[in-house]
Structures are given as structure tokens and as C-alpha cells.
PADRENFI-862699 format. One record per atom (N, C-alpha, C): residue number from 1; atom name; x, y, z. Coordinates in Angstrom, 2 decimals, m for minus. Example, Ala and Ser with C-alpha at 12.3 -4.5 7.8 and 13.67 -1.06 7.14 Angstrom:
residues 2
SITE   seba   kolvex         X         Y         Z
SITE      1        N     13.19     m5.69      7.80
SITE      1       CA     12.30     m4.50      7.80
SITE      1        C     13.20     m3.30      7.80
SITE      2        N     12.85     m2.25      7.08
SITE      2       CA     13.67     m1.06      7.14
SITE      2        C     12.90      0.03      7.87
***
This chain:
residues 166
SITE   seba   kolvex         X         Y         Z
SITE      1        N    138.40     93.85     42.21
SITE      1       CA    139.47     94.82     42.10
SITE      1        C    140.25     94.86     43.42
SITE      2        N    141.55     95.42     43.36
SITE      2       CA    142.40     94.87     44.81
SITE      2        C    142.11     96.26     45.02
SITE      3        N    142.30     96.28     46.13
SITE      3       CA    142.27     98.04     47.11
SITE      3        C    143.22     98.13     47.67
SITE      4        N    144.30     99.46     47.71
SITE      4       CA    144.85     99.73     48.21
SITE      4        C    144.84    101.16     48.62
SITE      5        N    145.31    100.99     49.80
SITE      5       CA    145.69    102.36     50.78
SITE      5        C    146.30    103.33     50.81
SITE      6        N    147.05    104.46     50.88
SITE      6       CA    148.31    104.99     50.99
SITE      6        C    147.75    105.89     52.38
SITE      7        N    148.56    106.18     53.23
SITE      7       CA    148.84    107.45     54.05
SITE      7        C    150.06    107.41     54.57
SITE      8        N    149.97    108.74     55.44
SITE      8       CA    151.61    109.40     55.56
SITE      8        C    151.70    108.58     56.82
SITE      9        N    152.62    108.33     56.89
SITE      9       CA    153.00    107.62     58.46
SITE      9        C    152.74    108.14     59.64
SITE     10        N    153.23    109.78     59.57
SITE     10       CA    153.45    110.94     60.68
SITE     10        C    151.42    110.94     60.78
SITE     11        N    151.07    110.67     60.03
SITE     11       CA    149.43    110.84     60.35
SITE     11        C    149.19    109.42     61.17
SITE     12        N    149.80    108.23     61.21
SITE     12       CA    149.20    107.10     61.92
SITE     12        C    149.87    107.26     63.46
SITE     13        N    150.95    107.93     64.05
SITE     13       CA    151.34    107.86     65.04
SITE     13        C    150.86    109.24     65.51
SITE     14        N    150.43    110.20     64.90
SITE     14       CA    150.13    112.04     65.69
SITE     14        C    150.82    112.00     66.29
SITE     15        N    150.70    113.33     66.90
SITE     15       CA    151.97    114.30     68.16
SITE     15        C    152.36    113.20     68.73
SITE     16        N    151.33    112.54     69.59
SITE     16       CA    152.15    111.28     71.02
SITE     16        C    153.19    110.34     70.44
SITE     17        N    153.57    110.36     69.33
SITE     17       CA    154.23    109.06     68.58
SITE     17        C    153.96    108.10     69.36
SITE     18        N    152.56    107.93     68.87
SITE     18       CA    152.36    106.29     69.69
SITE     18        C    150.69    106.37     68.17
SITE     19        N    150.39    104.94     67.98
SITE     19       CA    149.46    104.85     67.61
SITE     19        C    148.33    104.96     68.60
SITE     20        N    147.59    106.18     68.36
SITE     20       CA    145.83    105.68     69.43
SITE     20        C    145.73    104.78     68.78
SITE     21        N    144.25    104.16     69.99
SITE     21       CA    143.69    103.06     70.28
SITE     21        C    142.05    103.36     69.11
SITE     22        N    141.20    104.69     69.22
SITE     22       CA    141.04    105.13     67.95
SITE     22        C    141.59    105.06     66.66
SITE     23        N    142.71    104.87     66.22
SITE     23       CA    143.43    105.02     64.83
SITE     23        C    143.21    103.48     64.66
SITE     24        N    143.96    102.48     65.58
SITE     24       CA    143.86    101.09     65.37
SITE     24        C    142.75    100.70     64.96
SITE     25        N    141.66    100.85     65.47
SITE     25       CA    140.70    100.54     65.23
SITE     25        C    140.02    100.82     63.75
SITE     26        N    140.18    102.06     63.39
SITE     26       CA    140.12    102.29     62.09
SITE     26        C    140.96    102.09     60.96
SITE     27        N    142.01    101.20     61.50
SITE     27       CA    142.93    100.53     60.62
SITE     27        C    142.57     99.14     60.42
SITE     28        N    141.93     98.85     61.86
SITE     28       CA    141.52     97.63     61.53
SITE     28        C    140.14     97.16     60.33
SITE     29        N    139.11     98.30     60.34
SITE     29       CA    138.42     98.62     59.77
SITE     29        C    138.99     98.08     57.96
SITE     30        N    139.74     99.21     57.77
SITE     30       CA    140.03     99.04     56.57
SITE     30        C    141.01     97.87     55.92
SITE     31        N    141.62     97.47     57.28
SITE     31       CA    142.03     95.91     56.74
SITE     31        C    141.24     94.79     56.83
SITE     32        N    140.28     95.12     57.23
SITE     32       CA    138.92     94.26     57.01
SITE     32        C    138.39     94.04     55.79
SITE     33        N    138.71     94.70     55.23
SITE     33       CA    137.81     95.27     53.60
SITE     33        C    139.32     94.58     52.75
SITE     34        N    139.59     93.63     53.70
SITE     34       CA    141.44     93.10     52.54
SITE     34        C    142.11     94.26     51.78
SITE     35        N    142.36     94.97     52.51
SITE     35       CA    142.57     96.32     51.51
SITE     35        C    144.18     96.55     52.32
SITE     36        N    145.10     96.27     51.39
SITE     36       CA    146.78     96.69     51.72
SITE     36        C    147.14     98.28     52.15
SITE     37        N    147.93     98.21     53.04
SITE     37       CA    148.28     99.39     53.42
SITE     37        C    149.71    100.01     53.09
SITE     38        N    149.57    101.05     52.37
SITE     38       CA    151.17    101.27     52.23
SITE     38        C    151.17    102.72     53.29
SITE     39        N    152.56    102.61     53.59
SITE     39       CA    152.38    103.94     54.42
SITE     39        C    153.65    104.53     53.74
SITE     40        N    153.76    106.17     53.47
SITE     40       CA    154.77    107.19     53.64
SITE     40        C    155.25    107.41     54.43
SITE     41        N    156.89    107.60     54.25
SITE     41       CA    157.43    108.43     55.23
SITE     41        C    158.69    108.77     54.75
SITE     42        N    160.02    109.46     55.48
SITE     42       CA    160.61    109.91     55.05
SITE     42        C    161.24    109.40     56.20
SITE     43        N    161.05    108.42     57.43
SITE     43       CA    162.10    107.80     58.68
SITE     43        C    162.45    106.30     57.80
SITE     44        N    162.60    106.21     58.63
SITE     44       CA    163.80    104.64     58.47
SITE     44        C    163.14    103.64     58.55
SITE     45        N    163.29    102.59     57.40
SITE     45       CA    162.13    101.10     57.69
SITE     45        C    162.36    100.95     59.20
SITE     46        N    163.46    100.60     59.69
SITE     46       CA    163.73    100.01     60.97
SITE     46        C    162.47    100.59     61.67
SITE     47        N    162.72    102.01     61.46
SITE     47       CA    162.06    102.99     62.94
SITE     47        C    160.42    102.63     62.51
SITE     48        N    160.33    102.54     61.11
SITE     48       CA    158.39    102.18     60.62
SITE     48        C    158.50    100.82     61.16
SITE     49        N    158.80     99.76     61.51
SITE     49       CA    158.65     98.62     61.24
SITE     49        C    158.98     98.49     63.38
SITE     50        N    159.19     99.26     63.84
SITE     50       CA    159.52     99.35     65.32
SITE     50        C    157.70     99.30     65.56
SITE     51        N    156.74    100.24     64.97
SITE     51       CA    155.43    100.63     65.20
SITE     51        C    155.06     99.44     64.87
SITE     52        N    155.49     98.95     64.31
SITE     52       CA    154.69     97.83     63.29
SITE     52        C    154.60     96.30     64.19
SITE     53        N    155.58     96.46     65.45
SITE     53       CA    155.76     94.58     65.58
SITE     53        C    154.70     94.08     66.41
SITE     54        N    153.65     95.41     67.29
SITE     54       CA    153.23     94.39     68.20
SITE     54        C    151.41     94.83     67.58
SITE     55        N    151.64     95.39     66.28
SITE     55       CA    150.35     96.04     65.83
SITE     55        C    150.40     95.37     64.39
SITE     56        N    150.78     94.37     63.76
SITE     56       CA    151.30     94.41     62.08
SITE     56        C    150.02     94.98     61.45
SITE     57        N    150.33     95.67     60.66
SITE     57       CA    149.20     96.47     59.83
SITE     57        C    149.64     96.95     58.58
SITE     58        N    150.72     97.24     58.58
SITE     58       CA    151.59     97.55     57.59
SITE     58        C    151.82     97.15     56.35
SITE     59        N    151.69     97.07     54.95
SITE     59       CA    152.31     96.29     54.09
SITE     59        C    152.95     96.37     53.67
SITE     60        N    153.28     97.66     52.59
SITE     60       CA    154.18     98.36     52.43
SITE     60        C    154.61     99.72     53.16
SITE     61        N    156.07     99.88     53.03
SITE     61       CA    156.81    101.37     53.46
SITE     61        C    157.31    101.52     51.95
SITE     62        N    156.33    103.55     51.73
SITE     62       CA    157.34    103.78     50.43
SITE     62        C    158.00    105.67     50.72
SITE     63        N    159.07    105.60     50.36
SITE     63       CA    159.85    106.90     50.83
SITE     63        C    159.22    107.81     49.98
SITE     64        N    159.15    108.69     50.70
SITE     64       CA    158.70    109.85     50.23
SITE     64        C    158.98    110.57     49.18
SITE     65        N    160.80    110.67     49.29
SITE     65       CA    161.31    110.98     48.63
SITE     65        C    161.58    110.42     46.92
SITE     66        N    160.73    108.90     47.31
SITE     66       CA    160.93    108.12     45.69
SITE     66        C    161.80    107.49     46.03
SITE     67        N    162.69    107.31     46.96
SITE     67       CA    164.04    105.93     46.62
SITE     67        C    163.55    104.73     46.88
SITE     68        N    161.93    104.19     47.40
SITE     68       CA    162.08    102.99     47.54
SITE     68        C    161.13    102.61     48.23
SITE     69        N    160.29    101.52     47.70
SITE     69       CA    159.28    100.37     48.08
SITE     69        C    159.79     99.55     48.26
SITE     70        N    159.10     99.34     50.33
SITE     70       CA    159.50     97.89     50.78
SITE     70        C    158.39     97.68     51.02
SITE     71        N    158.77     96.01     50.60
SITE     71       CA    157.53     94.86     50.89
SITE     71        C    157.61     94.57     52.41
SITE     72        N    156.72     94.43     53.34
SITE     72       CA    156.87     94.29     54.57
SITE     72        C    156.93     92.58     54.66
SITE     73        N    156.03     92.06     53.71
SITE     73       CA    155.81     90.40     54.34
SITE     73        C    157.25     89.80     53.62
SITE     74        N    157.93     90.55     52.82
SITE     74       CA    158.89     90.24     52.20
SITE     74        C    160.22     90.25     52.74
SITE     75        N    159.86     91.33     53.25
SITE     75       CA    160.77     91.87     54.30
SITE     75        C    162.32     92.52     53.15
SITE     76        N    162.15     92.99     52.28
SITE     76       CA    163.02     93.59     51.04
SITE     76        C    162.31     94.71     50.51
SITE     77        N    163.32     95.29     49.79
SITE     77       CA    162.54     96.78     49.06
SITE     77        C    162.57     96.24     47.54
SITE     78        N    161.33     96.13     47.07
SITE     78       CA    160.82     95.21     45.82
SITE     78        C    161.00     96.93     44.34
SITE     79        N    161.11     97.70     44.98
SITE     79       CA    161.62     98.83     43.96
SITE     79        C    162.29     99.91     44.66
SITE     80        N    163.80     99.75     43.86
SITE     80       CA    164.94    100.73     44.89
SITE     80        C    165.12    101.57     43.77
SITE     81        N    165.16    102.74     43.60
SITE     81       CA    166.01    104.20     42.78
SITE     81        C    167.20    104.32     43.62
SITE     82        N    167.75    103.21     43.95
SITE     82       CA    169.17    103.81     44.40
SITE     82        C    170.22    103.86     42.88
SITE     83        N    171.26    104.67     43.33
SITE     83       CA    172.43    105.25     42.37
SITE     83        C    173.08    103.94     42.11
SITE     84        N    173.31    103.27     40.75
SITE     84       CA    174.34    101.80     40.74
SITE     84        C    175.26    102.05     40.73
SITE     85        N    176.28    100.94     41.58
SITE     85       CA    177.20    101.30     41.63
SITE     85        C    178.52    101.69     40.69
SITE     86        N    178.25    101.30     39.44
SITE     86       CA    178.57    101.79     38.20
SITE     86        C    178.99    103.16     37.86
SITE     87        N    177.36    103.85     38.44
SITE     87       CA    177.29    105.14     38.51
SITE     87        C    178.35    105.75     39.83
SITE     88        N    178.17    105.03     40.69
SITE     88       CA    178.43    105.80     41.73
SITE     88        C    180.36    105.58     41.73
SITE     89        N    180.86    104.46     41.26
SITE     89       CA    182.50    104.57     41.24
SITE     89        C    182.63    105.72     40.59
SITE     90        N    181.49    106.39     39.17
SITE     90       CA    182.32    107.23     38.28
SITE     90        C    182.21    108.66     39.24
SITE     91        N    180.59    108.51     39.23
SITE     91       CA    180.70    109.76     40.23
SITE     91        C    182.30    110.38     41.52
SITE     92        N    182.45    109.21     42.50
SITE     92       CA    183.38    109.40     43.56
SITE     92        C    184.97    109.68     42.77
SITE     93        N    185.28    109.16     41.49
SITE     93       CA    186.37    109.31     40.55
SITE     93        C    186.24    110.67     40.23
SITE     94        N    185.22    111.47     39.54
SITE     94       CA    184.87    112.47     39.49
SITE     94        C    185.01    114.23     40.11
SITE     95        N    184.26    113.59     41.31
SITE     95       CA    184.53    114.27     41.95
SITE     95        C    185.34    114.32     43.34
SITE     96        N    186.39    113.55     43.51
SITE     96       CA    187.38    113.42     44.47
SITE     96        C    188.02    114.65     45.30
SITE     97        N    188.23    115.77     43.87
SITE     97       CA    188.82    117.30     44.44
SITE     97        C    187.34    118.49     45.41
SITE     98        N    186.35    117.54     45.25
SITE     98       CA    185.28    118.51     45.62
SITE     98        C    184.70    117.97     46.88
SITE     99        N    183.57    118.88     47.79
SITE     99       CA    183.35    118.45     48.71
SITE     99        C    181.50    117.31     48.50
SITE    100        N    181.92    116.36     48.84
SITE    100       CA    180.44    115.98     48.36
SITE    100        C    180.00    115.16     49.54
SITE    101        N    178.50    115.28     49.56
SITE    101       CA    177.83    114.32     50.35
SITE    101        C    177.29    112.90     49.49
SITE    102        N    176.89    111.90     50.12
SITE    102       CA    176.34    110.48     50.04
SITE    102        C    175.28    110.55     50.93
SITE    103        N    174.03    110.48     49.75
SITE    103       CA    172.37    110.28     50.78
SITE    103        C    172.15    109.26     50.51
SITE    104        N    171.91    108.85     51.90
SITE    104       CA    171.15    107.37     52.30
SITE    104        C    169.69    106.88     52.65
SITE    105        N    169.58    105.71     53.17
SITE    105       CA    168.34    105.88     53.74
SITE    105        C    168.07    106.47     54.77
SITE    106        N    169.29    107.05     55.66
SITE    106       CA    168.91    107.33     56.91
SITE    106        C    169.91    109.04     56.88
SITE    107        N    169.95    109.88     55.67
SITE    107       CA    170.78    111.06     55.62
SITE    107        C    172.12    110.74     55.37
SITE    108        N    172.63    111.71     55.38
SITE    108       CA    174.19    111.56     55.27
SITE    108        C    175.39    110.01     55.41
SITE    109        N    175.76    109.31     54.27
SITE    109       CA    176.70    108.31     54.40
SITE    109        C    177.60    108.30     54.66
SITE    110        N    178.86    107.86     55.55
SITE    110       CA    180.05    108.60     55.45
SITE    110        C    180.56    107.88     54.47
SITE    111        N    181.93    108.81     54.08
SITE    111       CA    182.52    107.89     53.01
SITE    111        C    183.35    106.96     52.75
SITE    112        N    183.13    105.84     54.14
SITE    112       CA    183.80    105.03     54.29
SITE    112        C    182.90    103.68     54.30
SITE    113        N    181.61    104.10     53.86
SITE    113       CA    180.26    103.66     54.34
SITE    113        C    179.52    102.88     52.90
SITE    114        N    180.08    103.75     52.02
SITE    114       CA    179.22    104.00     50.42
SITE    114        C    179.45    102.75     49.84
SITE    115        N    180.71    101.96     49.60
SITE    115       CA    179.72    101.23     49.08
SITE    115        C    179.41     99.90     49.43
SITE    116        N    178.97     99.72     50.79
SITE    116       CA    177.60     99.08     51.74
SITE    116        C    176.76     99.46     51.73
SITE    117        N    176.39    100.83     51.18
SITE    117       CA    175.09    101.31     51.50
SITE    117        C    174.47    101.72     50.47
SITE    118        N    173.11    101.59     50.26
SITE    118       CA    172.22    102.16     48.95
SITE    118        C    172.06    103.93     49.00
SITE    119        N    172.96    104.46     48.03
SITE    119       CA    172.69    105.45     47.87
SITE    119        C    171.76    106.20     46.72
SITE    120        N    171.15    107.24     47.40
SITE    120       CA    170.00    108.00     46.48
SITE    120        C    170.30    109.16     45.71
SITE    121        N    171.10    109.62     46.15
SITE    121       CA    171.36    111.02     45.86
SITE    121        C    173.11    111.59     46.00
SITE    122        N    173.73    112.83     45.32
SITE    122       CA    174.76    112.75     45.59
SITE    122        C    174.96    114.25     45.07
SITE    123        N    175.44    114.84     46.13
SITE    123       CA    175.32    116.86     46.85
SITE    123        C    176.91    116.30     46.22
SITE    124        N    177.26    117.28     45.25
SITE    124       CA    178.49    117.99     45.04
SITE    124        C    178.78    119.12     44.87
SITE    125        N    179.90    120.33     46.13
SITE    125       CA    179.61    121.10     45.83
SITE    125        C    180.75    121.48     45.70
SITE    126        N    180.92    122.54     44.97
SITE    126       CA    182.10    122.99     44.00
SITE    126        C    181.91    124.77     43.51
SITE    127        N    182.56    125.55     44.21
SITE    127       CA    182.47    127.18     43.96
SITE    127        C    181.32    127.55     44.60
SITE    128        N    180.86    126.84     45.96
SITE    128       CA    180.32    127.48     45.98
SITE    128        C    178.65    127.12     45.73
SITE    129        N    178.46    126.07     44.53
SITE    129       CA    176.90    125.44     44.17
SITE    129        C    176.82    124.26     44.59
SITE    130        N    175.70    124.30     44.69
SITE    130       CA    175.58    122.50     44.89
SITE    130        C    174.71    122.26     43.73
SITE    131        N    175.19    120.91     43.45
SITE    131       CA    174.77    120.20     42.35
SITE    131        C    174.48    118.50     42.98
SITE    132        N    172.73    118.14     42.67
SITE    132       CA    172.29    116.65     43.50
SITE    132        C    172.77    116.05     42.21
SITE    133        N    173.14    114.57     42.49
SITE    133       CA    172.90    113.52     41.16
SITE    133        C    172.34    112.52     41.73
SITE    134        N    170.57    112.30     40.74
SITE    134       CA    170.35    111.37     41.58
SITE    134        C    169.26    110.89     40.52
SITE    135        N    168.81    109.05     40.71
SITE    135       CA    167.46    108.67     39.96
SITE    135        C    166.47    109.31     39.58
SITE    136        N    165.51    109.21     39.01
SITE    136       CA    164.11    109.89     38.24
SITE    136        C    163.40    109.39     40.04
SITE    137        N    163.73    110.07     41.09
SITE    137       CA    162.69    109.23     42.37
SITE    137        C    161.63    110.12     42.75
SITE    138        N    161.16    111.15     42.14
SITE    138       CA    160.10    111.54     42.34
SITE    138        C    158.53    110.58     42.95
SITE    139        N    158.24    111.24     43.67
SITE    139       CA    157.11    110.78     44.29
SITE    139        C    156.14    110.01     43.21
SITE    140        N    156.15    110.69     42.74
SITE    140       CA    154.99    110.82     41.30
SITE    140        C    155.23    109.12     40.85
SITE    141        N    156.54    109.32     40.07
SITE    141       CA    156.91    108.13     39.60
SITE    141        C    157.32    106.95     40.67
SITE    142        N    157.53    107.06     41.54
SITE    142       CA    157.24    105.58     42.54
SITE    142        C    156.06    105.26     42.59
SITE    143        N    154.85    105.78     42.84
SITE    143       CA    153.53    105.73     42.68
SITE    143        C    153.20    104.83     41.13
SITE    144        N    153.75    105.44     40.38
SITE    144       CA    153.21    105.21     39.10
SITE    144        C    154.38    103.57     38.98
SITE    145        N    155.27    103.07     39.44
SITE    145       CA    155.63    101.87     40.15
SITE    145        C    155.22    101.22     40.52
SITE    146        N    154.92    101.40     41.55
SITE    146       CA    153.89    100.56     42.93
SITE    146        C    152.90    100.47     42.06
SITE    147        N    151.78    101.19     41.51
SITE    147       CA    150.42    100.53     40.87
SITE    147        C    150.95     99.60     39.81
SITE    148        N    152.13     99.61     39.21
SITE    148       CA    152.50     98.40     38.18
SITE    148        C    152.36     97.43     38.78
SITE    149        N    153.59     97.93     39.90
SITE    149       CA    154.17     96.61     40.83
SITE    149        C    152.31     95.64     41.85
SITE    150        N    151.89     96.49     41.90
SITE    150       CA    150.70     96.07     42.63
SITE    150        C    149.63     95.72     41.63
SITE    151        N    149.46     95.94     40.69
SITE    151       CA    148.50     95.28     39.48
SITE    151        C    147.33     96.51     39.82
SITE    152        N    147.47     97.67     40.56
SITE    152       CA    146.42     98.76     40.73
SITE    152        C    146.52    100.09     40.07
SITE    153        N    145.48    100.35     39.49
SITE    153       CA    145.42    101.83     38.51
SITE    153        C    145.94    102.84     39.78
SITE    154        N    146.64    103.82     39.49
SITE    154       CA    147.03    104.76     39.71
SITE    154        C    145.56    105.91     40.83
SITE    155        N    144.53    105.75     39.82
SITE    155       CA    143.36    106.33     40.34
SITE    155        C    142.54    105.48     41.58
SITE    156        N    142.68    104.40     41.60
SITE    156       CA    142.30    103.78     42.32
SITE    156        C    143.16    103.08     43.70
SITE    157        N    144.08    104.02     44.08
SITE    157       CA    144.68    104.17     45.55
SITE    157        C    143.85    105.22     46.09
SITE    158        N    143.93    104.42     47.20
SITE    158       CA    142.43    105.41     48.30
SITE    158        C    143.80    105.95     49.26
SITE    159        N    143.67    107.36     49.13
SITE    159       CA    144.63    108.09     49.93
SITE    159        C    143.44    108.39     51.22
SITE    160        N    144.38    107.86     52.26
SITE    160       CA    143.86    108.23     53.65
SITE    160        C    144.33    109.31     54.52
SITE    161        N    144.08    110.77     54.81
SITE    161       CA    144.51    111.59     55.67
SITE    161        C    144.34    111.36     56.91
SITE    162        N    144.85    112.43     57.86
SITE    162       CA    144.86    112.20     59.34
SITE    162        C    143.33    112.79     59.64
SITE    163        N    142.10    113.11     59.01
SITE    163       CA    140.99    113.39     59.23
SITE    163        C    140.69    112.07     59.24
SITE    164        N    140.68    111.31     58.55
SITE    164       CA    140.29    109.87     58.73
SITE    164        C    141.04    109.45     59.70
SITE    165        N    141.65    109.16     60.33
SITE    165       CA    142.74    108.21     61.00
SITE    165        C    142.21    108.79     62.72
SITE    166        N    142.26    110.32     62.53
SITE    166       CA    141.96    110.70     64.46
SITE    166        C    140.41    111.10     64.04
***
């Protein structure tokens, strides 16, 4: 059976944003056991993949938020919930008279930006409400992704906390 990992990212670097020399070690541990690591987070591949160059440990980065599994050895995001752009011309046609935001991978898009960039989500607000439009990217269901995409039951991701890690 393949093994895989999940933990939150903010648990592999703690307060110092630095990986201990403790944590490594128990990373190394469990990549011993051939067991893939995906990590959470809600920062920027770039900024996960900065931790990652002189330590690789990493396999996958998946957003928190649900927009997206990247393959690290791949170096691509092998499942994106971004908005198509289909969607997203009608949307910006739409709502032209209103004030709206474009979420990215890294917050706010400008809108000169959109369409270069994979967007997730889309804040229109109008009287006053805001209204998101955005993919099914729940946590839940990227998970239930990734074990497709990974050939692994759902129950059988070994979630690792920061009790394990420090």
C-alpha cells in the first residue's frame, strides 16, 4: 500500500520560520518508510518551494483553500479549481458596473493581471454585499482528489501535527 503524509506547512517551519534540525530529522524518518509528503498551506509555491531547495522533502504543495495540487518533481499543479476562462470573460462582462476583486494564488489580482493569472475566486460587491464566485475548492474535496490522483484511500493519509514534527 503507498503511504502518504499530509501536514500543515506553518507546523514544519514553527515560530523561527526556519525548519529545526529536530523536525528534519523526523522528516527524514518518515521519508524513509517511502512515504510522500504533501504539505498545506495557504503561502505561495514559490515561498514553499524556497524551504524546500537545500532540504527537498517535499512532494506535494496543496492549498488550503482547495485551488490546487502541485506536483513538486513535476514541478506543475496536476489539479487546479481555478475559474475557466470561459467563466471568467462572462463573469468580468457581468459585472463591469460593480466593484470586484480577482483571487489569486498570491491574494488580490489586479485587473490588468487576470487573464495571466489562475484565478480562484471572484468578490463582487454590489449595495453594499459581497457575493464570492468560485469552484467546488473545498478542502474536503481536493483531498478526496489527491487520493484519486494518488491511487490512496482517503482514510489512509497519515495526517501529521506539529506534536509530531517538534
Amino acid at each position: 500500500m503507498k503511504k502518504v503524509a499530509i501536514c500543515k506547512f506553518e507546523d514544519l517551519i514553527g515560530e523561527e520560520d526556519a525548519i529545526s534540525m529536530s523536525t528534519m530529522l523526523k522528516i527524514d524518518k518518515i521519508k524513509d518508510k517511502k512515504t510522500k509528503l504533501i504539505v498545506s498551506t495557504n503561502r505561495s509555491i514559490e515561498d514553499v518551494l524556497y524551504y524546500n531547495r537545500d532540504f527537498p522533502f517535499i512532494d506535494y504543495i496543496v492549498n488550503e483553500k482547495g485551488y490546487y495540487f502541485y506536483d513538486v518533481k513535476k514541478g506543475k499543479k496536476t489539479i487546479n479549481n481555478k475559474i475557466s476562462k470561459q467563466k471568467l470573460n462572462k463573469m468580468c462582462k457581468l459585472n463591469k458596473n460593480n466593484t470586484t476583486e480577482y483571487i489569486g494564488d498570491n491574494g488580490i489580482i489586479e485587473e490588468n493581471r487576470i487573464k495571466d493569472e489562475d484565478i480562484y475566486e471572484i468578490h463582487v460587491f454590489n449595495s453594499g454585499k459581497k457575493t464570492v464566485i468560485k469552484e467546488d475548492t473545498s478542502y474536503k474535496n481536493i483531498i478526496t482528489k489527491i487520493s484519486i490522483k494518488l491511487k490512496v484511500n482517503e482514510e489512509d493519509l497519515i495526517k501529521i501535527n506539529k506534536n509530531i514534527l517538534n
